[in-house]
N, C-alpha and C positions, 0 to 999 in steps of 0.2 A: 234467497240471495238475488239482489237484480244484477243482470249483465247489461250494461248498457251496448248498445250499438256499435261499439268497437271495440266491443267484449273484454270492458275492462269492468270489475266491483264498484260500485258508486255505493261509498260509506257513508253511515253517518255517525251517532251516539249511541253508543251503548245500546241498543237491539240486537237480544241475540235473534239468529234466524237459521242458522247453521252450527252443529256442536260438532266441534273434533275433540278426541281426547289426544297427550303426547304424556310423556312422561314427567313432567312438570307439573299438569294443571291440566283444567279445558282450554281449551283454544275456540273459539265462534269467527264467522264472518258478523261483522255490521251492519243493520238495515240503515238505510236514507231517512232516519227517523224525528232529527232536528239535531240543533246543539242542545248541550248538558249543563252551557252556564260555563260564564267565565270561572272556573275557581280549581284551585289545587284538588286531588283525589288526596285523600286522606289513605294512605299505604304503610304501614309502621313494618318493615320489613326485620324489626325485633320479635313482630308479634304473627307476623302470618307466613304461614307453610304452605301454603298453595293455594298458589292465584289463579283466577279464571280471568282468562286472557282472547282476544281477539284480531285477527289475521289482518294488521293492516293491507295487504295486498293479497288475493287471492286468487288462486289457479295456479296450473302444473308449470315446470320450470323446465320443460322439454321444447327446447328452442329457445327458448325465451329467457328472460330473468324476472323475476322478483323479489320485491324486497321483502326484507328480518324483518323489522318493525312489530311488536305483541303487547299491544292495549289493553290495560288492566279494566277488566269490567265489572272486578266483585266488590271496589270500592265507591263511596260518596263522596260528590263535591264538598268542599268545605274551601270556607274563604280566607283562611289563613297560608301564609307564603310559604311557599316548598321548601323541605329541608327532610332529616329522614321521616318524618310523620306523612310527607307526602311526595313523597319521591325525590329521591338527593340532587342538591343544589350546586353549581360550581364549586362553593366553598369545601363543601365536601368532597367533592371529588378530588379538588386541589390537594387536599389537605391527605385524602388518601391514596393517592397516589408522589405524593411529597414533589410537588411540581412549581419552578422558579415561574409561574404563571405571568406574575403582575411587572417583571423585569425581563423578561424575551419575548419574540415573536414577530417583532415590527419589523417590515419589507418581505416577514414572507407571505408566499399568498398557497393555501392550502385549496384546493377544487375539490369538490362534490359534485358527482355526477349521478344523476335520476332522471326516471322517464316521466312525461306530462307534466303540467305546469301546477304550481301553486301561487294563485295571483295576490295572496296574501302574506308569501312570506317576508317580505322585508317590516311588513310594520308587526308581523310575529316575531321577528328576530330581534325588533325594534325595542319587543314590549317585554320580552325574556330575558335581555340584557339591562332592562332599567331597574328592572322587579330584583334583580338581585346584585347594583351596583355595577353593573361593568357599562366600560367606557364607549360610546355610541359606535356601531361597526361601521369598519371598511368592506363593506358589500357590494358587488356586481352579482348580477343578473344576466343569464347569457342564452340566447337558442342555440342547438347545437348546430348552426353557422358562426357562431359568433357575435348576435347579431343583439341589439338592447332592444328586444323587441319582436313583433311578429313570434312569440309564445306558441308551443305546441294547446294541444287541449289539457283543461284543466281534468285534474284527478282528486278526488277527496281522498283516498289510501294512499296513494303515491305523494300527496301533498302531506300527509303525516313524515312520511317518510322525509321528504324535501325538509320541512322543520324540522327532524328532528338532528339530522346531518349538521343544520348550518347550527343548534343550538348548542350541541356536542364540541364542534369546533371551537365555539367560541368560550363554551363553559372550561375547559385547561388551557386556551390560546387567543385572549379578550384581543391581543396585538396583533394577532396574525390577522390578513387580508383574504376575503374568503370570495373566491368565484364558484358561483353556482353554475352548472351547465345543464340546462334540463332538456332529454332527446325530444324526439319527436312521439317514440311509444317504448314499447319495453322488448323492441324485437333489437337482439344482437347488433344488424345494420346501423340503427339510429344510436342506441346508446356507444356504438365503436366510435362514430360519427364525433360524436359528446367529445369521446374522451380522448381523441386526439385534440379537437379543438379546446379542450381543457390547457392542452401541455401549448399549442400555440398562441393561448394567452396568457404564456408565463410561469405556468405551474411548477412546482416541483414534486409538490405534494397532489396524490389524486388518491380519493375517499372514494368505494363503493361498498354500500348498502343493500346487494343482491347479487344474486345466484342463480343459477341454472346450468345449462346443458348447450353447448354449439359457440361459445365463445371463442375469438381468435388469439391467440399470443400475441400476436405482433401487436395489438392496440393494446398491451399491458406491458411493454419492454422496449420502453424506449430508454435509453443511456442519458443517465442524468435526474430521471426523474422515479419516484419511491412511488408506488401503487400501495395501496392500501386495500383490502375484502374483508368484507363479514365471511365467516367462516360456513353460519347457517345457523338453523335454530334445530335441528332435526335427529341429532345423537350421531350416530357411527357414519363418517363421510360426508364427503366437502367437495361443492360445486365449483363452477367456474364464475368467475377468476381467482377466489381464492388458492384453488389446488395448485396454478401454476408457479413456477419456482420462482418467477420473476414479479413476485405479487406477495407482499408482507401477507398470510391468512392469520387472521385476528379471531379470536375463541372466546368466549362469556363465560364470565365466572360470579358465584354471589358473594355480597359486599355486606359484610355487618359492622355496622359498628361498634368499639368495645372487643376485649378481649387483644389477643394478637400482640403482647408485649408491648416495649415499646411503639410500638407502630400504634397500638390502639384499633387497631382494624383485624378482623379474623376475613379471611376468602380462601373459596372451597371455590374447587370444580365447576361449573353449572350441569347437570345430568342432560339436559336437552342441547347442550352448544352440540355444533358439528363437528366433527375432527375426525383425524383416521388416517389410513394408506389411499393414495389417488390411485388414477391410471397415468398420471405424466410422469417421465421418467424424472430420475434422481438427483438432485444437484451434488455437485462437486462437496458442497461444503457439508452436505449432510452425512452421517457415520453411522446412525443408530440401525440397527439391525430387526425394526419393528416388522419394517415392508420392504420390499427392494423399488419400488417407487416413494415418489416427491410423498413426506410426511408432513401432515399439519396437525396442529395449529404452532405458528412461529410465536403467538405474545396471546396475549388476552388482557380483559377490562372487565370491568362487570356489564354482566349483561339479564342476566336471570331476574324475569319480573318481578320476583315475588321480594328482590333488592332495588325497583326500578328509578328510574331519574323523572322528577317533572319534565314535562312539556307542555308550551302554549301554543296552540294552534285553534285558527278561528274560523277557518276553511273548512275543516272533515268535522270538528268536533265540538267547537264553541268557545275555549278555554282551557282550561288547566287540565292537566290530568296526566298519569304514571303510565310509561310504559319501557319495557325491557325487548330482550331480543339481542343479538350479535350486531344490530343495524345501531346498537347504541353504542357497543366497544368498538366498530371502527372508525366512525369518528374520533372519537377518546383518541386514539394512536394515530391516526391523522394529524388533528389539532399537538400531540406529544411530538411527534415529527417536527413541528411545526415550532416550537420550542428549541428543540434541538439543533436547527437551523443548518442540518448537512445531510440534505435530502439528496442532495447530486453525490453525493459520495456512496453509499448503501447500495448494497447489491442483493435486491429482494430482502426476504427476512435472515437474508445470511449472519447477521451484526447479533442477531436473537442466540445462534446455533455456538457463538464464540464464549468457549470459556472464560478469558478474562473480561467481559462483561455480564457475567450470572452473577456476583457481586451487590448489581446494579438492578437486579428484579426480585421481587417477593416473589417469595417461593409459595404455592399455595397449599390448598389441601385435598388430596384425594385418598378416599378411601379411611377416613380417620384418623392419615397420616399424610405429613407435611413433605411433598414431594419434590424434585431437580426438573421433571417433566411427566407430562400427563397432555394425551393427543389433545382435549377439550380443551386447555390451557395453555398448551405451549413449555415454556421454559419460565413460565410467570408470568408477574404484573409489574410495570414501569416502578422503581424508588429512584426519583428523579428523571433528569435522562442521561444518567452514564453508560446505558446499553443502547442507543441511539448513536 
């Protein structure tokens, strides 16, 4: 694995050079070994059980944060358009999560925030939204000043990540308005930095796609506006800022198509999402008697590779290609926020925890039976957004 000089992973294609295993699948870091060719990964998540995956950000999450993001590496290029053969498409996702996509969204502006720059995402975001019909975005660009300009250092793993955030957003929220705010690195200081400057340019909605250890509240609770976290990709417990109460934490679940009733969709658990008892204390709205601390996960989306969503990215990878992780269900509920259009009104994922909107979410499956809640999951998956 090379570290470069500011001891950040510098990826490239599919090289493996490092093996972890988790309960999923293998997981590798990526060697700087070239791109893999603009084209869709061919992923038939009807027909495979365990992907071998790679770490788009790599190193410990003590101080720090990094991001979900888990890059399917056991599949081939193939240059046919994404859809389930190669990681699911907006349409799909629209369709499985039953989201009024193509009539809400317009005037909100949803924020993603990540560390280092990706100098290629707008005309990635460009090319992922024409590839599957959706309407040319309302994108900004921002350093964490504010600033159109003067970019942190570029990162090939954290620029997977950068794409995959804004593509997410846009695949259930083609209308909504997306600010990017990319920190200076991945240390707390700079991305807190981000993410106030997010909410000072208008936010309501703010997307994160990492985790760690030394995060502060106060940059995830501001009055008015909805945080969103990946929960993690790691099984039993959840980093920060998901754990805290004032931070929707979003959990990954896999996505089949077929089966599932009327719905046509069957979703299970993901065994690798994070969830569990925190250490921060208990919100008001919570009752369950799992843990006497703040319990996650409040909602989930799919996120389990081995069901993963295309992504174009031309930066770390060259093109096309599948990848899962929790780094892809929180935008999903970001961009769903973003629909629902009463991000100032929500109070963390308290809106998740209220009976009379469980109605309003697929119930999933754990366990071989069809559950109300499950830490990995939440309380479900979005049918619409009357739980919003």
């Amino acid at each position: 694995m090379k570290i470069s000089k500011h001891g950040r992973n510098a990826l490239g294609a599919f090289a493996v050079v490092a093996m972890l295993a988790d309960c999923n699948g293998s997981q590798a870091a990526l060697s700087p070994s070239g791109p893999a060719g603009a084209a869709v990964l061919r992923a038939n998540p009807r027909a495979s059980t365990r992907a071998t995956t790679a770490l788009a950000c790599v190193g410990n999450r003590y101080g720090v944060a990094q991001c979900d993001a888990l890059v399917r590496t056991d599949v081939r290029p193939n240059a046919a358009p994404a859809g389930p053969a190669g990681g699911f498409a907006p349409a799909d996702l629209q369709k499985a999560y039953n989201l009024p996509s193509a009539s809400r969204g317009a005037g909100q502006i949803v924020a993603i925030v990540d560390a280092y720059d990706n100098p290629n995402v707008a005309s990635d975001l460009a090319q992922y939204r024409a590839a599957f019909g959706l309407p040319p975005a309302s994108f900004y660009k921002y350093n964490q000043d504010g600033q159109k300009g003067h970019y942190p250092a570029g990162d090939t793993g954290w620029g997977i990540e950068i794409d995959l955030d804004a593509e997410m957003v846009s695949a259930v929220c083609p209308n909504c308005t997306i600010d990017l705010v990319e920190a200076n690195s991945n240390s707390w200081s700079d991305l807190e930095k981000a993410e106030a400057e997010a909410v000072t340019l208008g936010a309501h909605v703010v997307s994160n796609s990492a985790g760690g250890t030394g995060a502060k509240q106060k940059y995830f609770d501001t009055k008015g506006v909805t945080y969103v976290a990946s929960s993690g990709d790691g099984g039993f417990g959840v980093g920060e800022p998901a754990a805290f109460d004032s931070v929707v934490a979003v959990g990954g679940t896999t996505l089949v198509q077929g089966g599932g009733g009327e719905r046509g969709w069957t979703e299970s658990a993901w065994s690798s999402s994070s969830g569990g008892c925190t250490s921060q204390p208990k919100p008001l709205w919570q009752h369950d008697r799992t843990c006497a601390f703040r319990l996650a996960n409040d909602v989930s989306a799919v996120g389990d590779p081995n069901t993963g969503v295309a992504e174009y990215d031309t930066y770390g990878v060259g093109g096309w290609f599948v990848v899962g992780g929790t780094s892809v269900s929180a935008p999903l509920i970001a961009g769903i926020f973003g629909l629902a259009g009463n991000a100032t009104k929500q109070d963390g994922g308290r809106t998740f925890w209220q009976k009379a909107h469980h109605p309003y979410l697929y119930r999933i499956q754990s366990g071989g039976k069809y559950v109300r809640y499950s830490t990995s999951g939440g309380w479900g998956t979005p049918d619409g957004i009357g739980a919003l």
